[in-house]
Each structure stands twice: as structure tokens, then as C-alpha cells.
C-alpha positions, -999 to 999 in steps of 0.1 A, spaced: 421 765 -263 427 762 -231 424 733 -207 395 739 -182 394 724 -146 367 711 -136 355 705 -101 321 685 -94 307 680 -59 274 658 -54 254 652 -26 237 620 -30 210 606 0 207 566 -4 231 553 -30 228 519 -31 260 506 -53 288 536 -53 311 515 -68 294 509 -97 290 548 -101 319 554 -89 336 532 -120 313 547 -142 325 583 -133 363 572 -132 358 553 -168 343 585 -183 376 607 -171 369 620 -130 395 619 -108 377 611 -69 396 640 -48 410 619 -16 394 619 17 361 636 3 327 618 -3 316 626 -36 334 655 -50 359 645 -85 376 667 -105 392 665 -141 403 683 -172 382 695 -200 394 706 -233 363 717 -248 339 745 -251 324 754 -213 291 747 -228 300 713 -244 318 708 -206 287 712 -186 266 692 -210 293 662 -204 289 667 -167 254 665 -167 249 635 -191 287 613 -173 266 618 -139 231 612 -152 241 579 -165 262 569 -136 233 572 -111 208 557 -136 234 528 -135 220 522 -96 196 529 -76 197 564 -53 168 589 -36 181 619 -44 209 639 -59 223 675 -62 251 687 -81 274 720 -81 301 723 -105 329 745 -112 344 755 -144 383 773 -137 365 783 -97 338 795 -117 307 783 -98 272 769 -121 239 768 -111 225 738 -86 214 712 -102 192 689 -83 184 651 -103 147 651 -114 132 614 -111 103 622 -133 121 634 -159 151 609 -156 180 641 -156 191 671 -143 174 700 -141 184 738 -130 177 743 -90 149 767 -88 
């Protein structure tokens, strides 16, 4: 199988410690792409569906790990785009952008 690039931009309103999501993000294998707020990329060697799963949960737990207002997410899979996902404080997780 093929490596897959993955590119994952977020746009977060009121984080309060983005180093500690920041590590968080870094420790689970995201690269930060220089000179841009919130946007990492990396390498992925499994399945596209296993891939966006691991997004979801490596960025979940990262903002759960501080304290934020709100979150959305794009991702790309080889420049193919996925749904928005906007971060659902009731429910703790991501869910699809309606």
C-alpha cells in the first residue's frame, strides 16, 4: 500500500494552552507546516478509512487536553478534500458539518 499524505487544517476560536495541543498533535505523528496557524500535515500508511478515524480521534483528544470554544476541521487525503467537521461540545467529538 501506498503511503497517504495527509493534510489537516483547523480553525480553532479561544484555545487556551496550544502548546499542550500542539505537543499532543506532534507526539501522535503531525508535522506543523511553517508560518501557518493550525494547519499540520503527515504520512499515513493505512487504510483512508482507518486514516480519518486517526484524525478525528489524535485531534479530539488534543483539544480535550485544554480548554477551547470552538473547533472546525477540513482534511485532505492525497489533495482529496473530506467533509467539515465542526467539534461538538455536547457530544465531546467530531461530528460531520451539516
Amino acid at each position: 500500500m501506498t503511503d497517504i499524505e495527509l493534510l489537516v487544517i483547523l480553525d480553532v476560536i479561544g484555545l487556551k494552552d496550544k502548546e499542550i495541543f500542539e505537543k499532543h498533535v506532534i507526539k501522535e505523528g503531525f508535522i506543523k507546516v511553517p508560518d501557518e496557524e493550525f494547519v499540520y500535515t503527515a504520512k499515513s500508511t493505512t487504510t483512508t478509512f482507518s486514516t480519518k478515524a486517526y484524525i478525528l480521534e489524535v485531534f479530539k483528544k488534543g483539544l480535550q487536553k485544554t480548554e477551547f470554544e470552538s473547533c472546525n476541521m477540513v482534511f485532505l487525503l492525497n489533495e482529496t478534500p473530506y467533509p467539515a467537521y465542526v467539534y461538538d461540545k455536547s457530544t465531546n467529538d467530531f461530528e460531520e458539518a451539516k
